[in-house]
C-alpha positions as a Markdown table, in Angstrom:
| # | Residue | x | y | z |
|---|---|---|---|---|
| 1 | Unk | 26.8 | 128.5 | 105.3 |
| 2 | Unk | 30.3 | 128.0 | 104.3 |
| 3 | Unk | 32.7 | 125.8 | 107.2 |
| 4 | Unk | 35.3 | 127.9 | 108.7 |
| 5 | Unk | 38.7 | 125.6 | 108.9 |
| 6 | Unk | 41.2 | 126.5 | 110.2 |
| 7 | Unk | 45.1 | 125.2 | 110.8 |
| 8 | Unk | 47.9 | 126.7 | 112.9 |
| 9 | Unk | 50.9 | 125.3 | 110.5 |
| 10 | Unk | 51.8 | 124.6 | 106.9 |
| 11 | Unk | 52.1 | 120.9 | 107.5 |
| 12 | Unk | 48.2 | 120.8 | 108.3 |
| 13 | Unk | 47.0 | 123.5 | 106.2 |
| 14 | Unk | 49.1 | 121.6 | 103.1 |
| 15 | Unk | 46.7 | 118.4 | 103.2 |
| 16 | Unk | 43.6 | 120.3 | 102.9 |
| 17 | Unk | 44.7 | 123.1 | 100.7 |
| 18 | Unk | 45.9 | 120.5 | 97.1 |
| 19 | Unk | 42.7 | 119.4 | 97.3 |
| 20 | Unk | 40.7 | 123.2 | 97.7 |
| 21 | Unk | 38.2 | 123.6 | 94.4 |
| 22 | Unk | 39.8 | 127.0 | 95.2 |
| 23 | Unk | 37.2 | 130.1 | 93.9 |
| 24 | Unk | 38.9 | 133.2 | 95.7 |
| 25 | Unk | 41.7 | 134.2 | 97.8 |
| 26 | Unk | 41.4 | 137.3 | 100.3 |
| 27 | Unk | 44.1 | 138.5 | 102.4 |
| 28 | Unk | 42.9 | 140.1 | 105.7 |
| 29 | Unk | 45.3 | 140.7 | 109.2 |
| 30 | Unk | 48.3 | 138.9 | 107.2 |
| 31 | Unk | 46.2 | 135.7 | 106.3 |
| 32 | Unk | 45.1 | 134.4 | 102.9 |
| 33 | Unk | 41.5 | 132.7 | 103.3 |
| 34 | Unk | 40.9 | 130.7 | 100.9 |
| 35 | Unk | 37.0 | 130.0 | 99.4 |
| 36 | Unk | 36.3 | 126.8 | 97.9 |
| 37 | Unk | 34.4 | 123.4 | 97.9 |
| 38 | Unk | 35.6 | 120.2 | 99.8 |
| 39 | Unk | 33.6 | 117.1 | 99.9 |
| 40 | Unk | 31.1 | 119.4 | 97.9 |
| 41 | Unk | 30.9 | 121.6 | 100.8 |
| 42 | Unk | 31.4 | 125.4 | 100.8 |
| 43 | Unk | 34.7 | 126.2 | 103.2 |
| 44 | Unk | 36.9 | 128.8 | 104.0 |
| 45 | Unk | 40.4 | 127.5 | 104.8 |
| 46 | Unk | 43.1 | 129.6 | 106.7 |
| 47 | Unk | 46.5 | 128.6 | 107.9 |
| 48 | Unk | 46.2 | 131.0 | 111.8 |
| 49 | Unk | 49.9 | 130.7 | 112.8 |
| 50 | Unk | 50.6 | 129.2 | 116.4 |
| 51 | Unk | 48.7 | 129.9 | 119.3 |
| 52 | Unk | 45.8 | 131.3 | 121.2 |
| 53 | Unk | 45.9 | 134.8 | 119.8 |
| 54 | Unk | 46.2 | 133.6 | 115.9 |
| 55 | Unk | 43.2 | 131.4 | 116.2 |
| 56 | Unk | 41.4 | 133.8 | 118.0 |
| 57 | Unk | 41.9 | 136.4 | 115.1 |
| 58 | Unk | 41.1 | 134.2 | 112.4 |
| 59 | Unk | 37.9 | 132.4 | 113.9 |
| 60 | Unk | 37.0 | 136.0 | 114.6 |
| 61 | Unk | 37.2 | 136.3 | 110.9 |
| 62 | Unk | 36.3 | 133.3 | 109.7 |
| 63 | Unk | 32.6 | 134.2 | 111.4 |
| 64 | Unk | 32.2 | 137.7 | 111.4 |
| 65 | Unk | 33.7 | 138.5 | 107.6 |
| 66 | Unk | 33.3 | 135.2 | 106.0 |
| 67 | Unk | 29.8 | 134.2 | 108.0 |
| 68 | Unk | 31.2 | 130.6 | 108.6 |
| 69 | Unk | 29.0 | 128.2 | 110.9 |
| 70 | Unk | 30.8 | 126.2 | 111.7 |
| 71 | Unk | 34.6 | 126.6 | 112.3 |
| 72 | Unk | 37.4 | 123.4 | 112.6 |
| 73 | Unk | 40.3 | 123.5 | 113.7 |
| 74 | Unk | 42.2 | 120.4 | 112.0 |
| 75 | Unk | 45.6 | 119.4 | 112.7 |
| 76 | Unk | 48.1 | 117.9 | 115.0 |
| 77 | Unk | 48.6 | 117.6 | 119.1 |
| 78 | Unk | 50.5 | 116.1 | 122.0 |
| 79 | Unk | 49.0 | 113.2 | 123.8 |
| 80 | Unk | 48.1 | 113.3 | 127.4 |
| 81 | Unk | 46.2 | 110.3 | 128.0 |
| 82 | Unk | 48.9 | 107.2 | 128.6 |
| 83 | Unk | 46.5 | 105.1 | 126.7 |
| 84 | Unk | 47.0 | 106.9 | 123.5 |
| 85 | Unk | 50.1 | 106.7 | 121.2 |
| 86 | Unk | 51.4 | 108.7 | 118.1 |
| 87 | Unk | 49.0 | 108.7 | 115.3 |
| 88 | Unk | 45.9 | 108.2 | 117.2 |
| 89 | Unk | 43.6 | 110.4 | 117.3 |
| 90 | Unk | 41.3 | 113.2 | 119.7 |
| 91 | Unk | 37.9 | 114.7 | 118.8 |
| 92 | Unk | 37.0 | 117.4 | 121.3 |
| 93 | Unk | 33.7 | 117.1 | 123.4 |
| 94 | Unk | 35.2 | 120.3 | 125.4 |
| 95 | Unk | 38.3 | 122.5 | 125.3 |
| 96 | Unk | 39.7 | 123.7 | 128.6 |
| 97 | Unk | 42.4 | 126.8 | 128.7 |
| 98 | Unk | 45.1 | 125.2 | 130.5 |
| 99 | Unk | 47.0 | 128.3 | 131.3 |
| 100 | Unk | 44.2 | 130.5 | 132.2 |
| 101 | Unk | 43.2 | 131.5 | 136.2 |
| 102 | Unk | 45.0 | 132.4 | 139.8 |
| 103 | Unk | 48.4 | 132.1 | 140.6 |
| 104 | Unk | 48.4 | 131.1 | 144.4 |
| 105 | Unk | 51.7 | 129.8 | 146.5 |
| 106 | Unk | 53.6 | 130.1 | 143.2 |
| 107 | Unk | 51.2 | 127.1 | 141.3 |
| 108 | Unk | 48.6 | 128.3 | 138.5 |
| 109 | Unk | 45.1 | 127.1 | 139.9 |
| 110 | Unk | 43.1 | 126.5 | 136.9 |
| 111 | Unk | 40.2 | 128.7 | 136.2 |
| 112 | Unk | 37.8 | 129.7 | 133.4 |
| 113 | Unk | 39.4 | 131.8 | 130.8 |
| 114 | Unk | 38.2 | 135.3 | 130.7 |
| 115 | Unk | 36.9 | 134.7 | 134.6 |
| 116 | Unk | 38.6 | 135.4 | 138.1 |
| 117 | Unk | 37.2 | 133.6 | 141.2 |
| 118 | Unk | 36.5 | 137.0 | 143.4 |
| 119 | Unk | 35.6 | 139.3 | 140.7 |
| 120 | Unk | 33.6 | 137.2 | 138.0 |
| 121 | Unk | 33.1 | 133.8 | 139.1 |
| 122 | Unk | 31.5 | 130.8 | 137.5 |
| 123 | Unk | 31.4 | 127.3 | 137.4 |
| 124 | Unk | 32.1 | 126.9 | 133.8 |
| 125 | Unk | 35.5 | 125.3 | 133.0 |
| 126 | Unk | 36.5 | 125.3 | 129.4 |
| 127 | Unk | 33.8 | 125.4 | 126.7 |
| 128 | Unk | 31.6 | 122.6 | 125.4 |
| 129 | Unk | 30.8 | 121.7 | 121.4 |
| 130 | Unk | 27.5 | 122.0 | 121.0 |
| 131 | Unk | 25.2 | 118.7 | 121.5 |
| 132 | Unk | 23.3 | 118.3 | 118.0 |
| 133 | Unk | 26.8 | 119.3 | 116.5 |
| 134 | Unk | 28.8 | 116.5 | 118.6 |
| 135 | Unk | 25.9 | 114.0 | 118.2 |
| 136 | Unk | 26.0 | 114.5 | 114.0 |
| 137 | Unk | 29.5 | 114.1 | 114.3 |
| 138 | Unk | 30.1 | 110.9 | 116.6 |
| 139 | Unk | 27.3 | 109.3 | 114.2 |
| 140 | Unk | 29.1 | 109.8 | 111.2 |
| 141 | Unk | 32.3 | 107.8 | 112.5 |
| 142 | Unk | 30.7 | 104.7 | 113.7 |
| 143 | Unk | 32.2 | 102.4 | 111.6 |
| 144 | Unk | 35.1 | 104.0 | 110.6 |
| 145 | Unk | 38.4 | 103.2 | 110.5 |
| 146 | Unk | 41.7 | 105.0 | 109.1 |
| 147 | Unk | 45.0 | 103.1 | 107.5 |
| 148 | Unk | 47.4 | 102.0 | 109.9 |
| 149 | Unk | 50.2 | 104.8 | 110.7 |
| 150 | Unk | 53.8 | 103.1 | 109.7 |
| 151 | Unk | 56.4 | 102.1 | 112.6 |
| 152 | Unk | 58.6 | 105.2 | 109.7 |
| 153 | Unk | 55.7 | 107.8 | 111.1 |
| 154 | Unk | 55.7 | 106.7 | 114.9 |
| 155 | Unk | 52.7 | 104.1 | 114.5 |
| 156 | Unk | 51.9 | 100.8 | 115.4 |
| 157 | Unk | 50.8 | 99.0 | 112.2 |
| 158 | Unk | 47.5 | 99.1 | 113.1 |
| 159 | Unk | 44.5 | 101.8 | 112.4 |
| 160 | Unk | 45.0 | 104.7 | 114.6 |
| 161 | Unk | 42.4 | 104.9 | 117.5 |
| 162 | Unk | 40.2 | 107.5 | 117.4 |
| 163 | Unk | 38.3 | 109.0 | 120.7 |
| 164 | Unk | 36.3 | 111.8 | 122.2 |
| 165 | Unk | 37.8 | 114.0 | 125.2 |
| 166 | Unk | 38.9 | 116.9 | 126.6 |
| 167 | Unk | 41.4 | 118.8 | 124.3 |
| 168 | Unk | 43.8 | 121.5 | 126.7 |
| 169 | Unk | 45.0 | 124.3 | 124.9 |
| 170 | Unk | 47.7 | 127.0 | 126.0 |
| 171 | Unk | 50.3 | 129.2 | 124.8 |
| 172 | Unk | 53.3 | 126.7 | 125.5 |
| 173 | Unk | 54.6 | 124.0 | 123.9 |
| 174 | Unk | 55.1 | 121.1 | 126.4 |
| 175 | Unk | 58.2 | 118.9 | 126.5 |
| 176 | Unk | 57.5 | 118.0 | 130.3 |
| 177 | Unk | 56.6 | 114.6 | 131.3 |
| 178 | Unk | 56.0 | 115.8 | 135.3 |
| 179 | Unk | 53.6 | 118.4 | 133.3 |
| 180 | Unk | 52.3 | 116.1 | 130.6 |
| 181 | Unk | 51.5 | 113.5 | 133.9 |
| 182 | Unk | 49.8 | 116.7 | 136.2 |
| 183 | Unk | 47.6 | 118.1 | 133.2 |
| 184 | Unk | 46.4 | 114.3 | 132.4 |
| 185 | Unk | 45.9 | 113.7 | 136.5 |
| 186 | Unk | 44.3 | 117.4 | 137.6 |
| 187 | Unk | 42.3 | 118.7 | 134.0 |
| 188 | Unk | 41.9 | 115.1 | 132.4 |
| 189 | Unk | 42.7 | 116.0 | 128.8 |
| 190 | Unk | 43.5 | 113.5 | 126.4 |
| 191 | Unk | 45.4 | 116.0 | 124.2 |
| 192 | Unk | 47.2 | 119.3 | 124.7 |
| 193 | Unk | 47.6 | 122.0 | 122.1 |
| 194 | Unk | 47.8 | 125.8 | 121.0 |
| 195 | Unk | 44.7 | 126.9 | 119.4 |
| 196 | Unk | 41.8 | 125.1 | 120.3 |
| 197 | Unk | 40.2 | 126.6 | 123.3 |
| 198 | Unk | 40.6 | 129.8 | 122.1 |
| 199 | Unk | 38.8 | 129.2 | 118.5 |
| 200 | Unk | 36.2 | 127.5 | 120.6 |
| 201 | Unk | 35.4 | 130.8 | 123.1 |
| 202 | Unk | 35.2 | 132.5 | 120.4 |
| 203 | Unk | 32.5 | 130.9 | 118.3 |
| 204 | Unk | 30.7 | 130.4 | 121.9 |
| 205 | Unk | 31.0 | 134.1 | 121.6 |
| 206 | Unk | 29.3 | 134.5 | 118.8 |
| 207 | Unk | 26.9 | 131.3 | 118.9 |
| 208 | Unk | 28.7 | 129.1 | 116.3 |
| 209 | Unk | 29.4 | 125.9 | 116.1 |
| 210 | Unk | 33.1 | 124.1 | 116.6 |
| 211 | Unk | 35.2 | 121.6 | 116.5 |
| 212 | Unk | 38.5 | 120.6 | 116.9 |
| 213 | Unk | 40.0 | 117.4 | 115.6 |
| 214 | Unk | 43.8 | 116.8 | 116.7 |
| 215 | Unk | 46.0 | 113.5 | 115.5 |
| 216 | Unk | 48.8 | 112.6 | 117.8 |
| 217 | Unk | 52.7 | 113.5 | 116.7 |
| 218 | Unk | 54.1 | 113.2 | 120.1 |
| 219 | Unk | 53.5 | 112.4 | 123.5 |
| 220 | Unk | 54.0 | 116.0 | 124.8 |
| 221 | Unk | 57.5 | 114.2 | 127.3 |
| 222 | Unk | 61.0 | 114.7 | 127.0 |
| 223 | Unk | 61.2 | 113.6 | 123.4 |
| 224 | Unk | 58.3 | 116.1 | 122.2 |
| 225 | Unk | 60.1 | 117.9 | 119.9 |
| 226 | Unk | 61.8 | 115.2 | 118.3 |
| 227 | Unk | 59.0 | 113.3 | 117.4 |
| 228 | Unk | 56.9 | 116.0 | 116.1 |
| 229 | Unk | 59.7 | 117.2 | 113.9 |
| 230 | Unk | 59.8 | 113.2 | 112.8 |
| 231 | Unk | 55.9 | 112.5 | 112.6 |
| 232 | Unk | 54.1 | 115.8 | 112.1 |
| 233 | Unk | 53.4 | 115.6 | 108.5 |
| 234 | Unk | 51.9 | 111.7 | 108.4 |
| 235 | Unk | 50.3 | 112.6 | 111.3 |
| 236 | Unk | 48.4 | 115.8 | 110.3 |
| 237 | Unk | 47.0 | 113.5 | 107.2 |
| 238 | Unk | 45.5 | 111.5 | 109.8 |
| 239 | Unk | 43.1 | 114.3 | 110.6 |
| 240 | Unk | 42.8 | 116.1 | 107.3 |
| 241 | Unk | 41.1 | 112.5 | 106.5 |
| 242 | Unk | 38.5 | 112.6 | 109.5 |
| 243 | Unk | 37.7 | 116.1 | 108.6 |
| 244 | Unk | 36.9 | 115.6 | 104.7 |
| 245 | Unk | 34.5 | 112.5 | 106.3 |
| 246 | Unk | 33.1 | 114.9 | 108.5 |
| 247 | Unk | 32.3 | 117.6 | 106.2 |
| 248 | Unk | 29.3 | 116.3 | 104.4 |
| 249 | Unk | 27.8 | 116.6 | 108.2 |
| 250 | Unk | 29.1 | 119.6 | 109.9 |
């Protein structure tokens, strides 16, 4: 089966697609998916547009048109954790919907997206990559290491670090730090982004496998949008690279 990837913007979908063995193009729903070999892997690589309802259509897609198995979502985040800094980077072990459940007393209490408490409760909270998937995946990067990220793209001169969490995903684009601090302190998550989550319930949907891998190109504060104007295309390299590792695997 071909690998679905997928990227929200044209900075991520740019490092992937020059080195596409490109062998068709279709246009479907105002995307062009593109069918090719990387890594000597069959993909199909589509650039979604921002947020939960564009990933959501073209992992729909990506699955149902193109029989992908399974989808990626490569490309670029906010950092959470306080232990991270730009350039390093977050592979998902789950993907939580931070926008999704009951407003109460004028505060958004977390819930499963898709789910209210009183009408059809569970205890699931965001949605898990599957275990053989993850395991395949955290074997493959034992040992590895990327180049450093240059002071120029907001590194550290030294290799980027390069963990597993919990990746939050909503339809905002955060330049809080009281909100960066909450998310962090109440969900956990190392990264927050746009797409994730909702690529992820979909292939749970339809019993696929996914993953998201996210590089850091701010720290989703006060200077958010400045940095990921400044660092968002050295960054998004960053995790093109882990995902053409990755692919011989996936």
């Amino acid at each position: 089966m071909a690998v679905g990837i997928v990227c929200a913007i044209p900075q991520e979908f740019q490092h992937l697609e020059r080195e596409l063995v490109a062998e068709a193009r279709e246009s479907c729903a105002g995307r062009t998916f593109a069918r090719g070999r990387l890594e000597g892997r069959e993909v199909v690589l589509v650039e979604a547009g921002i947020g939960k309802v564009n990933a959501a259509l073209v992992t729909t897609l990506l699955i149902a048109r193109f029989g992908c198995d399974p989808v990626v979502l490569s490309g670029v985040a906010g950092g959470l954790d306080p232990n991270l800094h730009i350039g390093d980077l977050v592979i998902a072990e789950r993907a939580i919907q931070h926008d999704a459940g009951v407003i109460e007393q004028e505060r958004l209490q977390v819930y499963q997206a898709g789910h209210v408490p009183f009408f059809n409760p569970t205890e699931q909270l965001g949605f898990t990559v599957p275990e053989a998937l993850l395991a395949r995946v955290r074997a493959r990067l034992q040992g590895f290491t990327l180049p450093p990220l240059p002071r120029r793209a907001g590194g550290a001169d030294r290799p980027p670090a390069l963990v597993f969490g919990t990746i939050l995903t909503g339809d905002q684009y955060l330049h809080c730090e009281a909100t960066r601090e909450r998310l962090f302190r109440e969900l956990g998550g190392q990264a927050v982004e746009m797409e994730g989550a909702a690529l992820a319930q979909v292939a749970e949907a339809f019993g696929v496998g996914w993953l998201v891998i996210r590089a850091l190109s701010d720290l989703a504060g006060r200077d958010a949008r400045f940095d990921f104007a400044a660092f968002v295309d050295q960054v998004a390299q960053s995790s093109a690279r882990v995902l053409h590792h990755l692919l011989p695997v996936l």
